[in-house]
C-alpha positions in Angstrom: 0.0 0.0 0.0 2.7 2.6 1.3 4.9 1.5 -1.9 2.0 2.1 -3.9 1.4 5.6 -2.8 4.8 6.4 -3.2 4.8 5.3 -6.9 1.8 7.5 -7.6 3.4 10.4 -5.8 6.6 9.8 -7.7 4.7 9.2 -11.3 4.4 13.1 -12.5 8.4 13.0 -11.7 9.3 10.4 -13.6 7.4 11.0 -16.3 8.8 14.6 -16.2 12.2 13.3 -17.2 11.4 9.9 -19.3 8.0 10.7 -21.0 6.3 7.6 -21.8 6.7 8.1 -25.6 7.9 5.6 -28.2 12.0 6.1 -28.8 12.0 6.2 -32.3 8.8 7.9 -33.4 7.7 9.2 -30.3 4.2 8.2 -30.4 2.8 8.2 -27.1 2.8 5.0 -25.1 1.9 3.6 -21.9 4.0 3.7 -19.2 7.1 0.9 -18.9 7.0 0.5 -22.7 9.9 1.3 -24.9 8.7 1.3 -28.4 5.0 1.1 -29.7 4.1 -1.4 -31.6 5.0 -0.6 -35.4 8.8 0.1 -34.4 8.8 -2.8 -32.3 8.0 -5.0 -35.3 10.6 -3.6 -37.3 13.2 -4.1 -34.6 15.1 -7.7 -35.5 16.1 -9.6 -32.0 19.0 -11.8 -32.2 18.4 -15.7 -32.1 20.9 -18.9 -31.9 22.4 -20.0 -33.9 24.9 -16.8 -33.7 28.5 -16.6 -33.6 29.8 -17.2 -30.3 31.9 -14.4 -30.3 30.4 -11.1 -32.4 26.7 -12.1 -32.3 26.7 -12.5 -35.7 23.0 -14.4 -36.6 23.7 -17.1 -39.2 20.3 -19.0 -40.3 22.3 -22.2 -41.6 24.6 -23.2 -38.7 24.0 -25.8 -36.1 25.2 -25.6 -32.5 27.8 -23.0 -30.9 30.1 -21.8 -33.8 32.4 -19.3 -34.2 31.9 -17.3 -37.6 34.6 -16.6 -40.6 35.1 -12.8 -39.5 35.9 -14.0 -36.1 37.8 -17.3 -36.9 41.7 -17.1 -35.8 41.0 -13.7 -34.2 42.5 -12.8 -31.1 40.3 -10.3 -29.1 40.6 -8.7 -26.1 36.6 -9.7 -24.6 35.5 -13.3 -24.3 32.2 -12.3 -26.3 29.9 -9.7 -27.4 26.4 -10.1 -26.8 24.0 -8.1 -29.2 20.3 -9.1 -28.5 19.2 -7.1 -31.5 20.1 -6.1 -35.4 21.6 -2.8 -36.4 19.2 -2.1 -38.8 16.5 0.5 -39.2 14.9 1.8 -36.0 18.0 0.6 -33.7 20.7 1.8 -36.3 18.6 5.5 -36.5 18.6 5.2 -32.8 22.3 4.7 -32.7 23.1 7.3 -35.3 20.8 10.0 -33.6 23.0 9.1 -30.2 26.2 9.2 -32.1 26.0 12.1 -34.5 23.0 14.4 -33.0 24.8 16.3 -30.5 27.7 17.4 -33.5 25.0 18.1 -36.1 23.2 20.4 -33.7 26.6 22.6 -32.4 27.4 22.8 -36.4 24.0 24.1 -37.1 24.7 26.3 -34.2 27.9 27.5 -35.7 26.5 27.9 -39.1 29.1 25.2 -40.0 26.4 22.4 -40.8 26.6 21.2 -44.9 25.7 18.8 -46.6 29.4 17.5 -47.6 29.6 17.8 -44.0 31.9 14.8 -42.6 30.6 13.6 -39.3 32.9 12.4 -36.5 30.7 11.5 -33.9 33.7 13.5 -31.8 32.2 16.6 -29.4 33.6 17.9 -26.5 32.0 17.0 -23.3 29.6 20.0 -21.9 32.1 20.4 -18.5 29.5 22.9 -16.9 28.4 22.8 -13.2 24.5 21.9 -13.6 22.3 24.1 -10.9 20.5 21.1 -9.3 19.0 23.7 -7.8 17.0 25.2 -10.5 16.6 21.9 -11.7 14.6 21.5 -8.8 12.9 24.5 -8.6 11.4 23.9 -11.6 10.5 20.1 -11.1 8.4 21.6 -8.0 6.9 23.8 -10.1 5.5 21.4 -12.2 4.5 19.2 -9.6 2.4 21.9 -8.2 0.6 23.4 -11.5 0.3 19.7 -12.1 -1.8 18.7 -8.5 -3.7 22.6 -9.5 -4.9 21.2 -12.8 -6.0 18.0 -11.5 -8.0 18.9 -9.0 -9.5 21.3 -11.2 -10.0 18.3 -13.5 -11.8 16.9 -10.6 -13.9 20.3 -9.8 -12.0 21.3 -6.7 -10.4 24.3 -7.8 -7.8 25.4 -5.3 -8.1 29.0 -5.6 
């Protein structure tokens, strides 16, 4: 009950900070889900059999098996385990992570083209964040957002 209470009183919050909207086409969603359904079905997951060592799907082999790419190579990790594809929605999604933050400070600078070579390099924002403010304005919401329900509700506070 008490644990309950505290998740409603925390909802608004969280929602505040990780809208429940669909990653890739930010359709709106229900709470707790990552993708709606159309992306979802155009994400490919990752089954055996796969190379033991990249992740690497292959349809025709049987068992564990390490793939020709991988074959004689000497890396540094014992595996690595990709659960999905990097194919349309997940490779947009890792682009948009990659590159968004240097397309936007070119487009800034007026330095954005479309010859423009992309690094997916950017200096780190080093600034002190006012945690403060951030706060602040969290509470604010909270409060405009327990004003408009109860006005919802017909109990106007004021």
């Amino acid at each position: 009950m008490l644990k309950k209470k505290i998740t409603e009183a925390f909802e608004p919050l969280a929602t505040l900070f990780f809208p429940p909207h669909c990653a890739y086409c930010k359709t709106r969603l229900e709470a707790g889900m990552d993708f709606c359904t159309d992306c979802e079905a155009l994400i490919e997951r990752i089954k055996a059999p796969r190379c033991e060592s990249c992740s690497q799907p292959y349809d025709c082999a049987t068992g564990e098996f390490t793939c020709p790419n991988c074959r004689g190579e000497a890396f540094y990790f014992e595996c690595a385990v990709a659960v999905v594809r990097s194919r349309s929605v997940i490779r947009d999604l890792i682009h948009r992570i990659k590159y968004g933050k240097e397309i936007w400070r070119l487009y800034e600078a007026g330095k954005l083209k479309p010859d423009t070579e992309l690094t997916g390099k950017i200096a780190l924002d080093t600034r002190v964040a006012d945690v403060a403010a951030v706060l602040e304005e969290v509470n604010l919401a909270l409060k405009a957002e327990a004003a408009r329900q109860l006005f919802l509700a017909g109990e106007a506070p004021y």
